[in-house]
C-alpha positions as CSV (number, residue, x, y, z in Angstrom):
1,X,33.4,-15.3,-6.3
2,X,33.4,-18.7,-4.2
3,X,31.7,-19.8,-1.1
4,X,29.0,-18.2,0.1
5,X,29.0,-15.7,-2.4
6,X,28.8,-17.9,-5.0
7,X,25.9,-19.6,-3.7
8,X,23.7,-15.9,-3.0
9,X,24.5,-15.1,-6.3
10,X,23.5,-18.2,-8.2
11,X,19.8,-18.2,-5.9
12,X,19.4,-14.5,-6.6
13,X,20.6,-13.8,-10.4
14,X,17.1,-14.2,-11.7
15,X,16.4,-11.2,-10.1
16,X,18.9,-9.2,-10.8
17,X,18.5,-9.7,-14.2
18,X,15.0,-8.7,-14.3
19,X,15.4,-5.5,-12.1
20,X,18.4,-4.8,-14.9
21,X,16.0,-5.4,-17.5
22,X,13.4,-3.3,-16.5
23,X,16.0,-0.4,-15.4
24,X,17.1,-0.2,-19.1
25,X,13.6,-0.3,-20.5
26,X,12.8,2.6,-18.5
27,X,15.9,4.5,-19.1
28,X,15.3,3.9,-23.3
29,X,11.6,5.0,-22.3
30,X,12.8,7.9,-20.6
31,X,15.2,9.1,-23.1
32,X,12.7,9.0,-25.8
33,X,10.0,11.0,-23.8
34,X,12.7,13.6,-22.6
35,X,13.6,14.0,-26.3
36,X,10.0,15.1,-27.2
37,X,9.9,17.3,-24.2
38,X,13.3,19.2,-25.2
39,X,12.0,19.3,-28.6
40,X,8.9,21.2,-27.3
41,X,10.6,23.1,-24.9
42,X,13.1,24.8,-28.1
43,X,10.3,25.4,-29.9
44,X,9.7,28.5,-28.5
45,X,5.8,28.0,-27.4
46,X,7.0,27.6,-24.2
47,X,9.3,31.1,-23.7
48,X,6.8,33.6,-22.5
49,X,5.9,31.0,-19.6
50,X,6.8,32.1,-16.2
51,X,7.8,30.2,-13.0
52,X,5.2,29.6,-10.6
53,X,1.7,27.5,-10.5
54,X,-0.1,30.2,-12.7
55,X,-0.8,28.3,-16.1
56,X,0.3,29.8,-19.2
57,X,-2.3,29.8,-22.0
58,X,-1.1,30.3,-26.2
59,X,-1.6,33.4,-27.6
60,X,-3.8,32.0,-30.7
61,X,-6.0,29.6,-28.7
62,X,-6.1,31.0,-25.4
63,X,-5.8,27.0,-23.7
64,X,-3.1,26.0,-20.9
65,X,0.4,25.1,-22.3
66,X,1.2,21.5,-21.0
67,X,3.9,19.4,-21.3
68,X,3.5,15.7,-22.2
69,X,3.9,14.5,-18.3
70,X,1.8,11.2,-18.3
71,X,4.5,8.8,-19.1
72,X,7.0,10.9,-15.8
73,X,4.3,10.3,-13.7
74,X,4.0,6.5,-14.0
75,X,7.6,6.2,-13.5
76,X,7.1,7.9,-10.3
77,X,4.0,5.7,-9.5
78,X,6.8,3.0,-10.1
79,X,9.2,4.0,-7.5
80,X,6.2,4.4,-5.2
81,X,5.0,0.9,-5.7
82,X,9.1,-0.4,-5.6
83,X,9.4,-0.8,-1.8
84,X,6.6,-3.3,-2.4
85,X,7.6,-5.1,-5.2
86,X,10.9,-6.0,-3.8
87,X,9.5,-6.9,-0.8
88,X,6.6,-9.4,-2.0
89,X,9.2,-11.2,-4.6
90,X,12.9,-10.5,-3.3
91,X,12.7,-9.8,0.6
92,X,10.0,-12.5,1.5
93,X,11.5,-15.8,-0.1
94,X,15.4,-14.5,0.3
95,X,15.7,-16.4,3.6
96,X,12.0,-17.8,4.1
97,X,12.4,-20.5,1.0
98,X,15.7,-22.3,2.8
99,X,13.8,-22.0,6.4
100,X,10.4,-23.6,4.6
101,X,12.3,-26.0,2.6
102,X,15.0,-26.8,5.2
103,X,17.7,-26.4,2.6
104,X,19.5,-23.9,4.9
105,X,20.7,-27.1,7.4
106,X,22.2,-28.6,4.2
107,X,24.2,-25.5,4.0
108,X,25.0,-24.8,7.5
109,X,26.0,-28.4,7.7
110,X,28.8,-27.9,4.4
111,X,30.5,-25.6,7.6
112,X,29.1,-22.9,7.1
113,X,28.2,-20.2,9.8
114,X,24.7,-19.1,10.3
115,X,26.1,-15.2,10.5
116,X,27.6,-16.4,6.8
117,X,24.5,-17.6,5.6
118,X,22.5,-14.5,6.3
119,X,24.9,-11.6,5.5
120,X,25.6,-12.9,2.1
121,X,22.3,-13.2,0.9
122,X,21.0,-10.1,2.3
123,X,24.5,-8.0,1.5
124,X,23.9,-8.9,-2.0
125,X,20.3,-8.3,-2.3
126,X,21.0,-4.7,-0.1
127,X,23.4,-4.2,-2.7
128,X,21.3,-4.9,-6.1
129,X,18.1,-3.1,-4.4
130,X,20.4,0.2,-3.7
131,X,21.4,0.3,-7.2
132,X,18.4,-0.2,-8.7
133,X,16.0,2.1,-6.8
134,X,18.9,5.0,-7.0
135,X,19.2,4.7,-10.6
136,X,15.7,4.4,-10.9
137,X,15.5,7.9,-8.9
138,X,18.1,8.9,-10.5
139,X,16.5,8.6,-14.3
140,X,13.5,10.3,-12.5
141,X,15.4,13.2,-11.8
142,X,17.4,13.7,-15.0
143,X,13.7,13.1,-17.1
144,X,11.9,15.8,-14.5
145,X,14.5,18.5,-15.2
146,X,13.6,20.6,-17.6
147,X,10.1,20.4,-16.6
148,X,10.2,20.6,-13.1
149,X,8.5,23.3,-10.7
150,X,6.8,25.0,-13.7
151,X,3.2,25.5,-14.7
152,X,3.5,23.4,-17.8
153,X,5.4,20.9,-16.1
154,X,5.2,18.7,-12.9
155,X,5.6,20.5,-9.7
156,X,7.7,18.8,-6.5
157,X,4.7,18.6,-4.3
158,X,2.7,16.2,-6.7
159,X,2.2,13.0,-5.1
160,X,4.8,10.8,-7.6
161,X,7.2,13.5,-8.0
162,X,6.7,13.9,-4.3
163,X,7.1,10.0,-3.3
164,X,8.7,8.9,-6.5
165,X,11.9,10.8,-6.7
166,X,14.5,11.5,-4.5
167,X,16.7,9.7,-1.8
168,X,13.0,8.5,-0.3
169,X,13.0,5.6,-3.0
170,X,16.4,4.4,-1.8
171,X,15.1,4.2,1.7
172,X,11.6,3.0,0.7
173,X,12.9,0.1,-1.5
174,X,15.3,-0.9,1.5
175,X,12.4,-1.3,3.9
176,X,10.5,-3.4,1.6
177,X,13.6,-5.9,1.0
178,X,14.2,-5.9,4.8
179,X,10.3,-6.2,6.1
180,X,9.7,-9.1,3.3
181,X,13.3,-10.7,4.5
182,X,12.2,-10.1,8.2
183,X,8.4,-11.5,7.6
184,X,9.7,-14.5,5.5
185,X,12.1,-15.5,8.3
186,X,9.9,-15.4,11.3
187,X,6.6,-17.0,9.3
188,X,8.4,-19.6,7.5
189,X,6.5,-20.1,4.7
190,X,6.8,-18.2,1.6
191,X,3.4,-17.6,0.9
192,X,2.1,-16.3,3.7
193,X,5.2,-14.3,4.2
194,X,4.2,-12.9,0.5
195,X,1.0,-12.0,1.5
196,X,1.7,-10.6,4.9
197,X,4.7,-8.6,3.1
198,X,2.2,-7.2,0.7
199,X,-0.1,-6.2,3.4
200,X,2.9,-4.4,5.7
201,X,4.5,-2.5,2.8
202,X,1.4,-1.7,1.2
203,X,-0.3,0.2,4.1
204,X,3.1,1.7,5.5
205,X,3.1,3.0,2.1
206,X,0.0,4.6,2.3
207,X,0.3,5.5,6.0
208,X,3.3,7.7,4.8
209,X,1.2,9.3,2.0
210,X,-1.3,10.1,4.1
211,X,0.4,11.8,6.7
212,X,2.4,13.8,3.4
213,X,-1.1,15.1,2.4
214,X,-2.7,15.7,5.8
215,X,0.7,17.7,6.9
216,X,1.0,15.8,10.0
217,X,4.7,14.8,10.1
218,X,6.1,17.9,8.0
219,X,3.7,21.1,9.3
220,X,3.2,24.3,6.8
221,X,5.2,28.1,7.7
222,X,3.2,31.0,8.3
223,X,4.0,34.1,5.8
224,X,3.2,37.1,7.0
225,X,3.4,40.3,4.9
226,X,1.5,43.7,5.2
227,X,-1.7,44.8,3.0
228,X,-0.4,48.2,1.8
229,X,2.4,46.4,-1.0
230,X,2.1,43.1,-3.2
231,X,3.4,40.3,-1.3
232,X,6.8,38.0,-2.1
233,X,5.4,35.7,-5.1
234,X,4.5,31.9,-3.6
235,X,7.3,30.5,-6.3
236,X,7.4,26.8,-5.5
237,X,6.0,26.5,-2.2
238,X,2.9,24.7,-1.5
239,X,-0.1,26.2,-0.7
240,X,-2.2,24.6,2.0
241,X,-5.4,26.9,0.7
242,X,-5.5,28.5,4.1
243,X,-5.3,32.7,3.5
244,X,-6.3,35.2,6.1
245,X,-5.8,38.5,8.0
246,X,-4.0,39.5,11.0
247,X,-5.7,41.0,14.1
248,X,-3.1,42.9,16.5
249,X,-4.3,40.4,19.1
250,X,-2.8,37.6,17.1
251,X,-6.0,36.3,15.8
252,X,-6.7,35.1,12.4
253,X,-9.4,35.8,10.4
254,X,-10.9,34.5,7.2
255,X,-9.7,36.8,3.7
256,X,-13.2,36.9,2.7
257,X,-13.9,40.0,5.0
258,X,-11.4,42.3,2.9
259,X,-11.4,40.8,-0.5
260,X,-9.8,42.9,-2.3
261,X,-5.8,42.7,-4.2
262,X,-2.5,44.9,-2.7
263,X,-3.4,48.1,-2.8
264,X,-5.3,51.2,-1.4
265,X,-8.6,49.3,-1.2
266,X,-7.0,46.5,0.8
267,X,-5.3,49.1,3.2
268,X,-8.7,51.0,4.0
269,X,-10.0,47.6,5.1
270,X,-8.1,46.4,6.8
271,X,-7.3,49.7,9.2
272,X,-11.3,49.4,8.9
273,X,-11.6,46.5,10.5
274,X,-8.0,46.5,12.5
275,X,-6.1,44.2,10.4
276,X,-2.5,44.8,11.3
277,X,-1.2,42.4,8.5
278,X,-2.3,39.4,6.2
279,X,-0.8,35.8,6.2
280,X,-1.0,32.8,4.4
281,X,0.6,28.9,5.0
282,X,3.0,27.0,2.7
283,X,5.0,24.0,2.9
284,X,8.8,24.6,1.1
285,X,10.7,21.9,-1.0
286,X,12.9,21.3,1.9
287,X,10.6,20.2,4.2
288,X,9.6,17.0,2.1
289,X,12.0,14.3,1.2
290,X,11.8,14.2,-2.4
291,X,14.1,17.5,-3.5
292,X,14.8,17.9,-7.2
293,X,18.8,18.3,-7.9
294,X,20.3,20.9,-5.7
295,X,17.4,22.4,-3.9
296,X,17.6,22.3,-0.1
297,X,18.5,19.4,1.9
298,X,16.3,16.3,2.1
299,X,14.5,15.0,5.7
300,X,14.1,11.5,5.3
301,X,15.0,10.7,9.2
302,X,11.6,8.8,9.2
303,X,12.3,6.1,6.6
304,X,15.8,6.3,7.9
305,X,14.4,5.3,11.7
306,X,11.8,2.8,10.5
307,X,14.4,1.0,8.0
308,X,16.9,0.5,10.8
309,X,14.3,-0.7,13.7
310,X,13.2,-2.9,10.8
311,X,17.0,-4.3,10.2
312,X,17.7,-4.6,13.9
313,X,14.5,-7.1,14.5
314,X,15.8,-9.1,11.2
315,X,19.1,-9.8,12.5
316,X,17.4,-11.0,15.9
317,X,15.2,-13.1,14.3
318,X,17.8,-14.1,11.5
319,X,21.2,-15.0,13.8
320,X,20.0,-13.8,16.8
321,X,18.4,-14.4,20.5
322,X,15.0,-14.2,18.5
323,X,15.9,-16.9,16.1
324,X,14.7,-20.1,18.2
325,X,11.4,-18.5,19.2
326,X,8.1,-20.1,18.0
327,X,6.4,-17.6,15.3
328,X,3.3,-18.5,14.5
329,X,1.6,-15.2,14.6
330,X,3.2,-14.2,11.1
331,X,1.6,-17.9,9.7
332,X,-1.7,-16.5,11.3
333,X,-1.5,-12.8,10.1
334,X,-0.4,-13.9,6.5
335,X,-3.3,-16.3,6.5
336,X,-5.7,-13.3,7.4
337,X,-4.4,-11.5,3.8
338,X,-7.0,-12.7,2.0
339,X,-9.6,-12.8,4.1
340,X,-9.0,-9.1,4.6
341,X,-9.0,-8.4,0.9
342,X,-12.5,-9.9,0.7
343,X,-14.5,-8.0,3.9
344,X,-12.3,-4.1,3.1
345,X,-14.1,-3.2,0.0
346,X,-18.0,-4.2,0.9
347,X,-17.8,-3.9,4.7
348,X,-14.5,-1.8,5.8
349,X,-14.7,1.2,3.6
350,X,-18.1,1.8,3.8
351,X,-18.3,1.0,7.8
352,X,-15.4,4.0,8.0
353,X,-17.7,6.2,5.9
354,X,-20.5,5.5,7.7
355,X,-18.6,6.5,11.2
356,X,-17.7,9.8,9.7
357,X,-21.5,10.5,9.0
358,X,-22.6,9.5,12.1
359,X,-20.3,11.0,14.7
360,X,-18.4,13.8,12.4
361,X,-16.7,14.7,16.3
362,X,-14.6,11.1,15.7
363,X,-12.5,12.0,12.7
364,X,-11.2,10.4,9.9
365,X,-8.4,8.5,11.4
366,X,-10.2,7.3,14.5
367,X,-12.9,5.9,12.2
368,X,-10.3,4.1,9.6
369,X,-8.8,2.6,12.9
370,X,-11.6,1.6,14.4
371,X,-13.2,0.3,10.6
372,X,-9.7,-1.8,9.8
373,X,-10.0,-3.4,13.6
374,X,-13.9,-4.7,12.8
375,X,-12.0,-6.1,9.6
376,X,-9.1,-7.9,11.4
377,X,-11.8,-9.3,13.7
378,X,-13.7,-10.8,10.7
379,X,-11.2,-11.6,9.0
380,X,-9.9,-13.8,12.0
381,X,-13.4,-15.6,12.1
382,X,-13.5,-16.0,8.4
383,X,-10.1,-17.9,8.8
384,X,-10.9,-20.4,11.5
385,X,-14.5,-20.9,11.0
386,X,-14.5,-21.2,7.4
387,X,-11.1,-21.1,5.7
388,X,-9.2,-23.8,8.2
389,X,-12.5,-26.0,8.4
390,X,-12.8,-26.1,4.7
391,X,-9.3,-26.9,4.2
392,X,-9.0,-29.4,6.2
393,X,-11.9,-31.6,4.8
394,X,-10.5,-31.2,1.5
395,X,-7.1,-32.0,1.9
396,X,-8.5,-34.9,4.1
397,X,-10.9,-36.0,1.0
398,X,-7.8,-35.3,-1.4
399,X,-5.4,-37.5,0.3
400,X,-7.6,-40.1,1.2
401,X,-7.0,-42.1,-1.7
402,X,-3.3,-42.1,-1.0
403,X,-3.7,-43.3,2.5
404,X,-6.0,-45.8,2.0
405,X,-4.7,-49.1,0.8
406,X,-5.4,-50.0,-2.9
407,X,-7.2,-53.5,-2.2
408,X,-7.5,-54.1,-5.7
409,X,-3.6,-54.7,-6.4
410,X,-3.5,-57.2,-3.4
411,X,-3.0,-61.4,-4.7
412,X,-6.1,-63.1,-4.0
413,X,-5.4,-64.8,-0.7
414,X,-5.9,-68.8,-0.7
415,X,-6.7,-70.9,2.6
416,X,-4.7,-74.1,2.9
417,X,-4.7,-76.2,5.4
């Protein structure tokens, strides 16, 4: 390992280490949890359980059989929060701590190219961030196993099994290294590059979430079956709540107006009322792009797209066209971070609830959009009236002392004639 190499390696082996540290802590946390979950499982309280969401209850007690899932699910919160991790402390000072510190014309000048200097730092750290987030996804998976898609387990469509498992952490954790490596090589500065990193992963993060939960990228299927015979048991699917009947015109009508289970009863009212058929919506485990081990094939073309848009603008602005171009709005919009952080939680969130109240016709998203904008605004305001005013005086009344001339150290000056 010489050159170049040598050199990534040496700048980045604190963080390896610790991501290798923390992968083997979790996989001797995991192995001890999945012992206690075998254990349980071979006990035999668990064999009269069936698949499916219906809980199982003991036959002494009559309470729900659970497994001991807690510690699963903050490994998946893990993986969730990874993309933004890597980002805030790996991606943004990668390239943005040579740029802010100018070290990178000392290398550049030992003959170095500049396409050198920026694919071996980022191959490596692409590297040690694959291996990491798919070992972590991959511990995930071998812990989730024996309780996964069962009533006393954890299900796919729960948000960390959902988010936190599957080839979506790969691709998550490589969007936070590249966004922190892009932000920390157009702003400059490290710490603002930080913040601004924290601020881009963080609500991409939950952007993504909330389009999982609101079904807007991935929409349910419509199973149909007739009244007359049970239907096909829901298994794993996820339900989206929404049940109804059939007209022969194609409309759909609320369950409530024949209430009643498969059967005789549920025929006669529904020929009654002219119910041809009964339906209800469901989202399958292939739709999503967290799939346990061997079920379906994984989507994950959005991370996929906004991972390589996010690559192509970081080699423009690393080696690129883009390289030589003033950016000062990432100095400005990491400045803004804090700011932000102090108006959301006593001004944004209750502005976007109080938009929703007011004019329910607007929506939820219109009103967040509208409700982060106010904050941006006043968080611009905050930052040049206050925060760049203040700042200035007191690194002016800090540094004064070391501009001004210490008179006291002078020799006494004599006249002579």
């Amino acid at each position: 390992m010489r050159g170049s190499l040598w050199l990534a390696w040496r700048q980045q082996r604190v963080a390896v280490g610790i991501g290798a540290a923390a992968l083997a802590l979790t996989a001797v946390i995991a192995a001890y949890y999945r012992s206690g979950m075998l254990d349980a499982l071979h006990s035999g309280l668990f064999d009269h359980c069936a698949t499916g969401p219906l809980y199982c209850t003991r036959s002494d007690t009559g309470l729900p059989l659970l497994l001991d899932v807690e510690p699963l699910k903050y490994l998946g919160a893990l993986n969730i929060v990874l993309p933004v991790v890597i980002g805030v402390f790996w991606g943004a000072p990668l390239l943005g701590r040579d740029r802010e510190l100018g070290t990178h014309r000392l290398v550049l000048a030992q003959g170095l190219s500049r396409g050198q200097w920026f694919a071996s730092r980022f191959a490596l750290a692409v590297a040690a961030t694959t291996v990491l987030s798919g070992l972590l996804a991959g511990v995930f998976a071998w812990w989730w196993r024996p309780a996964a898609d069962r009533s006393y387990g954890l299900f796919w469509y729960d948000t960390t099994a959902l988010s936190g498992s599957g080839p979506r952490v790969v691709a998550a954790a490589l969007f936070g290294l590249a966004a922190g490596t892009l932000l920390g090589v157009l702003a400059r500065r490290v710490q603002a590059a930080m913040g601004l990193t924290l601020l881009v992963t963080g609500m991409t993060a939950l952007l993504l979430e909330w389009t999982h939960w609101t079904r807007l990228l991935v929409p349910p299927h419509t199973y149909v079956s007739a009244g007359s015979i049970p239907k096909a048991p829901m298994g794993e699917k996820w339900s989206t709540g929404d049940y109804g009947l059939i007209t022969a015109s194609g409309r759909h009508d609320s369950v409530l107006n024949c209430a009643y289970p498969s059967g005789a009863q549920l025929k006669e009212c529904m020929t009654a009322h002219r119910y041809v058929a009964r339906f209800y919506e469901a989202k399958r485990v292939a739709d999503h792009a967290s799939v346990p081990p061997g079920e379906g094939r994984p989507s994950w073309a959005v991370c996929a797209v906004v991972l390589t848009l996010c690559l192509g603008l970081l080699a423009l602005a690393g080696i690129g066209p883009l390289a030589g171009l003033p950016w000062r709005w990432p100095v400005t919009a990491g400045a803004l971070t804090y700011p932000f952080y102090l108006v959301h939680q006593s001004l944004g969130i209750p502005l976007a609830k109080g938009l929703v109240r007011a004019f329910p016709e607007l929506g939820p998203l219109p009103a967040t959009a509208l409700s982060v904008s106010c904050m941006l605004a006043l968080s611009l305001l905050v930052h040049r009236l206050v925060e760049r005013r203040l700042g200035h005086r007191l690194r002016h009344r800090l540094t004064l002392d070391m501009r001004s001339p210490d008179r006291s150290a002078r020799p006494a000056l004599t006249r002579t004639r």
